[in-house]
Every structure is written in C-alpha cells, then in structure tokens.
N, C-alpha and C positions, 0 to 999 in steps of 0.2 A: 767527167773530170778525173784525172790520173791521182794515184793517191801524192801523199808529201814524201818526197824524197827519202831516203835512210836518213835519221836520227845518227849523228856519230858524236867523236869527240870535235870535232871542230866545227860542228852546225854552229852558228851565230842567234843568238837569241835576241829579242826584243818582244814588247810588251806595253800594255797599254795599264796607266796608274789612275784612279779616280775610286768614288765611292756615291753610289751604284755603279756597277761596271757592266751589270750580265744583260743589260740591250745594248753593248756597243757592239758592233757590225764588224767594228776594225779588225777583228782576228782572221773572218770570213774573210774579207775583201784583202789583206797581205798575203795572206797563208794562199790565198786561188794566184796570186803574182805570183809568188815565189814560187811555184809550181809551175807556171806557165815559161816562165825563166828557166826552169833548172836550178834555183838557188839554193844555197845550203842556209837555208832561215828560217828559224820557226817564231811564230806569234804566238803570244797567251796575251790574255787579260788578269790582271792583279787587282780586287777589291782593296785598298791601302787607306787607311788613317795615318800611322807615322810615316811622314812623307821624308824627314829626313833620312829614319833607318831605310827606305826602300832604296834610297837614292845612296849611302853609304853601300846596300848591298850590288847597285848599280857599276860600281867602283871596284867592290870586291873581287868578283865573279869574270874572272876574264873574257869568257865565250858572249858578254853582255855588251849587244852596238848599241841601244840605244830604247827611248822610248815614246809616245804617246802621251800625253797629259792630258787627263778630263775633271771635268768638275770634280770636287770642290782645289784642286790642286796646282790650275794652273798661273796664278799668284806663289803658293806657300813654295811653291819648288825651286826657286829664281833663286832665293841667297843660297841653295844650297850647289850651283852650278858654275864653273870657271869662266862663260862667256856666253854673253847673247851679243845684240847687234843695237844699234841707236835706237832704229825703229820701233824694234821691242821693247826698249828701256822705256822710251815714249808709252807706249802701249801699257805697259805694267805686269803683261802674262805671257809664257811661252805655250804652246800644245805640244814642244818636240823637243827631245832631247838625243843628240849626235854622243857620241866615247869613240873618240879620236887619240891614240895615245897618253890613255887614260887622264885627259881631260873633258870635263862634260862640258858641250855647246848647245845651251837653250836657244830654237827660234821659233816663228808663230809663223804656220803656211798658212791661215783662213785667210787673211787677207788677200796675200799675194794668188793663194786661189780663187776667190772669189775678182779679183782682178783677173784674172786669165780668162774665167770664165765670160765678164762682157765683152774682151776683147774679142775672144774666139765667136763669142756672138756680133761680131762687128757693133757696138757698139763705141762710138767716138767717146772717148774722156778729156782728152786734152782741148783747154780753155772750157770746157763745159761747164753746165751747175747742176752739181749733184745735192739731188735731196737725201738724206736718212733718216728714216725712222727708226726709232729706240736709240739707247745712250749703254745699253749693258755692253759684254762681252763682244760680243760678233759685232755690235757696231764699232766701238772699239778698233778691233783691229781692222777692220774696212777702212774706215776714218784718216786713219794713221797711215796704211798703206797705199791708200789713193792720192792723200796727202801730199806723200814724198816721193813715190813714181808715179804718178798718172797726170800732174800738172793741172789739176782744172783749174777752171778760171773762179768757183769757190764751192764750200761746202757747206752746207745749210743742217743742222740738227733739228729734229725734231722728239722730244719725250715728254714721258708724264710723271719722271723722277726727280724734283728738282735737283734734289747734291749733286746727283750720279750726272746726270745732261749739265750742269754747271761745270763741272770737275774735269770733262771730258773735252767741254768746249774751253775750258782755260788750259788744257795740258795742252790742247794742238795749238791754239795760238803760240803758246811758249818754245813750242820746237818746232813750230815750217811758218813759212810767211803766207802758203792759202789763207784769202779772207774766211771766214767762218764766220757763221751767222746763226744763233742758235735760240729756242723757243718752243714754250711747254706747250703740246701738242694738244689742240683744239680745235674746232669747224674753223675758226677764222682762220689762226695761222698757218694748216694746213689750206686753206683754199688761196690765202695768200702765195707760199712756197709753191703748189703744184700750177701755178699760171705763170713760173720763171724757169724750174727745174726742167734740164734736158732728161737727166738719167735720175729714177727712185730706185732708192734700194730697203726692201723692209725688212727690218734687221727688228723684230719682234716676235711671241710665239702667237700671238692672232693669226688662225688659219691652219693652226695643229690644233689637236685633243687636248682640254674639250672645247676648242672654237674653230671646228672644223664648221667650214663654211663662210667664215665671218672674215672682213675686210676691212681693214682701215680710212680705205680711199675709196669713197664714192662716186661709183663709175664716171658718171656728167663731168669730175674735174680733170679725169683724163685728157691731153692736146695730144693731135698729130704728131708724130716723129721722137715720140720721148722713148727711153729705153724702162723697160721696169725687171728688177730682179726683186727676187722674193726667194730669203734664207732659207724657209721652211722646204722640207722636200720627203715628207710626209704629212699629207699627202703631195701625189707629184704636181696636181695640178689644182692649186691653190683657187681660193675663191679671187684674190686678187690679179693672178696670171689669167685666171680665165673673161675674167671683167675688161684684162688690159688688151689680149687680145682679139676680144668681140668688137672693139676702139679701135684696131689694127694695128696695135702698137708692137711694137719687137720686147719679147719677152725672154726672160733669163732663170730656167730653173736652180731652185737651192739646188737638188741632185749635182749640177754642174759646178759649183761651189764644194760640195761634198768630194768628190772625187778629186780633184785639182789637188785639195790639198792631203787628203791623201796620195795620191802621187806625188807632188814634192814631198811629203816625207819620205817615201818606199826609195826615191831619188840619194834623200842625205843619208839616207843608211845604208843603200848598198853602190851608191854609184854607177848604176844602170837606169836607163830609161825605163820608165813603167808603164809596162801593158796597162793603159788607161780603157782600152775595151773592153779589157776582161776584166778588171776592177768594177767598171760600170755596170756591168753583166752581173757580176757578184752581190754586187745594191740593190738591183732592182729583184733578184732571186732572193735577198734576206728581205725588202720587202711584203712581197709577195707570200712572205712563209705568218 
C-alpha cells in the first residue's frame, strides 16, 4: 500500500466520534480509499464525551467535511445538527455527519447498506415477509429503511426487550403503512414467524464474543428459498450463516452490510465513488490482525 498523500493546508479532514473508539476499523478502511483515490483526506478517531463541544468544534475548523458517529453518540448528536431526512427522524439516530456550507447534514447508511447488500445478493424484498430479530439500534435502522424503500409486503419483529421492541414497533407503524407484526422472542413465536418469513435478518450480538458459536434459529426451522443475513461479521462466518447454508439457503454476510455503509459515507463526503474492493480488503486485513 502506497503511503497517505502530503498532509497540506487544504487536506479535508474527517473523523469518527464515540466512546470507545480504539477498535473502530473506520480510520483503516477511509484512510486505504482515499489513497487508492488520490484524495486529499485524512481520517482520525476521536474518543469524545462532550458531543456538543465536538460538534461546535466541527463548525469551527473549516478544513472539517464531516463525520462518523458511534456509540454512545449516535442519538445525543441529532439536536445538535441543521438536517437529517424523515427516515432518520423515524429512526431516532444518525452514524453520519456531511458540512456542506457550513451546515451539518446527519444521515444513517446502516440501513440503506444493509439493504444494498441483499439486493446485491439478489435477494427479492419487494411484497416479501421480512423477519428481524432484535429491536436495538441496527435493527432500527434496517426496519425503517426497508420500510420505506424496499416495499415488502410486511415486517415481523422479534425481541426479548419489551419498551425497546414495543417502541420500535409503534414508531413504524406511525410513519409507513407496512403491516408490522411484532413479539417477544421465544421457541413459539419464532417457530411461528420462521414458517411465513421469506427473508431473516439477525440484528442481535448472539454469534460474536462471547457467543461465538451460538444461534438463535434452529437449524430444522430453516425452509427452502428464504434469504438469511446475519449483522455480525465478526466472525465472518457465523454459526447461523453457516446452519443457513448447510439448508441451502442464500446467505448475506454482516461484512457486506459493514462496507456498504461505509461506502455510502466515503460517497457523502467526498462525492466520488468508493473503491468498495479495497475498503473490503482493508476489513478483512484489520480483521485478521
């Protein structure tokens, strides 16, 4: 890999906000793009607690496009930004922040990456029935943004949070007219949901550290022709990916979801298409380390 371009006065900065910050990947995986590009961009990671001042300094600092948002931040940061989009408002959190004439534009790519990614796996959504498990964050935005561009024909929740899966399944009904059908995740109502469901998505951390290994969904309730994606991508090859396709089912790694939407942000920040191969490449080398 060539090194990062001269440092000058008008490199473009950007940066990822949360707290832990020192296992995010995101520095690795922009900083190998904007190389591979030629861009004048440099990435850091910022450990932050006051997310306002971060976001005043945001403003500040002209050579600043834009940023990243990670846990605990990606709620607190929203009042302090000029615009997000419906979807988002729906959703409640952004991961991405645009400085566009020095106005900040919050948006959330998980979803719309993770939608890219069963597309790109040919996987049909339109009039389908999607199942999800979990009700936090990542389901969230899947939910929302399958919602309002994917069309299925409805969406089924499934968690073991009451407020949180209640909260989640009364905001989408409020904002899109998908039916939603929602219920606290148990042997029945998951054996119910996986005998209708075309497409699951498991939007839980069952099948990372320390429940490497372990599956929500019991291989026997797998059917022919469903699609199954699984968030986690650490490891790459989950205990449920690997159950789905011993079933012969068409599988969709977190990995694919991960990248996606890093590329759409590397996209709203510099306005160039993003080497997604070499982002990918960069994943599975910080991986591996």
């Amino acid at each position: 890999m060539t090194n990062h371009p001269k440092i000058s006065t008008s490199t473009q900065l950007l940066g990822i906000i949360g707290n832990p910050v020192g296992h995010s990947m995101s520095p690795a995986i922009h900083n190998r793009a904007f190389v591979e590009l030629g861009l004048d961009f440099v990435y850091l990671a910022f450990r932050v607690e006051d997310v306002e001042g971060a976001i005043r300094g945001v403003r500040a600092l002209e050579n600043f496009r834009g940023l990243s948002v990670t846990i605990p931040h990606k709620v607190a940061v929203i009042p302090f930004l000029d615009k997000i989009s419906k979807v988002d408002e729906g959703i409640g959190s952004v991961n991405t922040v645009v400085k566009e004439n020095g106005r900040l534009k919050g948006l959330g790519t998980d979803g719309p990456g993770g939608r890219k990614a069963l597309l790109d796996a040919g996987a049909p959504l339109a009039d389908k029935r999607i199942l999800i498990l979990g009700s936090g964050g990542a389901a969230r935005a899947l939910a929302f943004d399958l919602a309002h561009n994917a069309s299925p024909s409805s969406i089924s929740l499934l968690g073991v949070i009451p407020d949180e899966l209640a909260r989640l399944a009364s905001d989408l009904r409020s904002k899109n007219a998908t039916a939603i059908d929602d219920a606290l995740l148990d042997d029945r109502t998951l054996g119910a949901e996986m005998e209708k469901a075309d497409v699951i998505i498991h939007a839980t951390p069952v099948g990372m550290h320390p429940k490497e290994g372990e599956s929500l969904i019991p291989k026997h309730l797998f059917r022919p022709d469903q699609t199954v994606m699984d968030i986690v991508y650490n490891p790459l090859r989950t205990r449920l990916l690997a159950d789905a396709e011993e079933r012969g089912l068409k599988t969709v790694s977190g990995l694919d979801m991960f990248v996606n939407q890093a590329a759409l942000q590397f996209e709203a920040w510099t306005g160039c298409a993003a080497p997604v191969a070499v982002m990918r490449e960069a994943v599975l080398q910080q991986l591996k380390q």
